[in-house]
N, C-alpha and C positions, 0 to 999 in steps of 0.2 A: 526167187533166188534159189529156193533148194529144188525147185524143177527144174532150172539149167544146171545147178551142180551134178543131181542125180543123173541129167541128158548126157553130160559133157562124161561122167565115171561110164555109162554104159556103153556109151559109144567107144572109150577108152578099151573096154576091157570086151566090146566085138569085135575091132576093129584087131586082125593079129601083128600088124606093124606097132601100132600105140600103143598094143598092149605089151607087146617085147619091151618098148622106149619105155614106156611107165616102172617096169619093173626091173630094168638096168638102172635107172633114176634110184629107183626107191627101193631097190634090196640094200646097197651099203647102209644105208641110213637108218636101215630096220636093224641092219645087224647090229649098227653101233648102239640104239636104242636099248635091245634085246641084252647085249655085251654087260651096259650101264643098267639096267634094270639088275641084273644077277648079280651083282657084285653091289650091290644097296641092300636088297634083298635077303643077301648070306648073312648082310651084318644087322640082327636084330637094332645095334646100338643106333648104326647110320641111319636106318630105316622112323624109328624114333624121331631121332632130330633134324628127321627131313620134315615127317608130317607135323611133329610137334612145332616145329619152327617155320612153316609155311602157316600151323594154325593160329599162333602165336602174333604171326604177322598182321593177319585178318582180324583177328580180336584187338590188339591195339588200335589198328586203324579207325575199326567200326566204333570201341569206344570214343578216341578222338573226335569223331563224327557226331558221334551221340551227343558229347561235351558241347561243341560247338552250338547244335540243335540248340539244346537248353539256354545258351548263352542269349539268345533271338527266340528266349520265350517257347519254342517251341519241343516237341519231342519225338519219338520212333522207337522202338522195343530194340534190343539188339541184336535178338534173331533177326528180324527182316532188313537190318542195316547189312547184319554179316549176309543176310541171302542177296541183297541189292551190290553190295561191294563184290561180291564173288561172281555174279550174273557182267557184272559193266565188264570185269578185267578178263572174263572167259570171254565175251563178247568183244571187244576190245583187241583181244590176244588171235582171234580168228578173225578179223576183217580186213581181207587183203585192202592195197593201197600202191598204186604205184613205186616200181623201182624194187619192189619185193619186201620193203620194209614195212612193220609190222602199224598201226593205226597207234598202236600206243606207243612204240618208238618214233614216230612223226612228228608227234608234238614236241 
């Protein structure tokens, strides 16, 4: 899988047609990125309760989880729950699916 990825990027960015297509495609989308990155960024406060409230999110869950475990006797540290929950939804978040919709929006 990531030697057709890497094939498919190189051939992309030899190839000077696809590489023109590729980067008409993907400069707006950088820029709006880049745009949204700076303006999170400037504001120490925003920047805070982005990460704090994405970490926030992940620690509930992984507790929840953990809860659950115990309840069926069993258990798991809550580091390796928070690395398991964060590994499924990165993985999850990147695994194309037809129609362009994302693996975890599917279900």
């Amino acid at each position: 899988m990531v030697v057709a990825a890497g094939l498919l990027i190189g051939l992309a960015l030899a190839v000077p047609r696809l590489r023109r297509l590729a980067a008409s495609k993907l400069r707006p989308k950088v820029r709006d990125i880049w745009g949204n990155f700076r303006q999170v960024a400037s504001s120490p406060r925003k920047l805070v309760l982005l990460v704090g409230g994405s970490f926030a999110q992940e620690l509930v869950v992984a507790m929840a989880l953990s809860v659950s475990l115990r309840a069926f006797d069993d258990h798991l540290r809550l580091p390796t729950l928070i690395v398991v929950i964060f590994l499924a939804g990165f993985i999850g978040g990147i695994s194309p699916s037809p129609g362009g919709m994302g693996v975890v929006e599917a279900e």
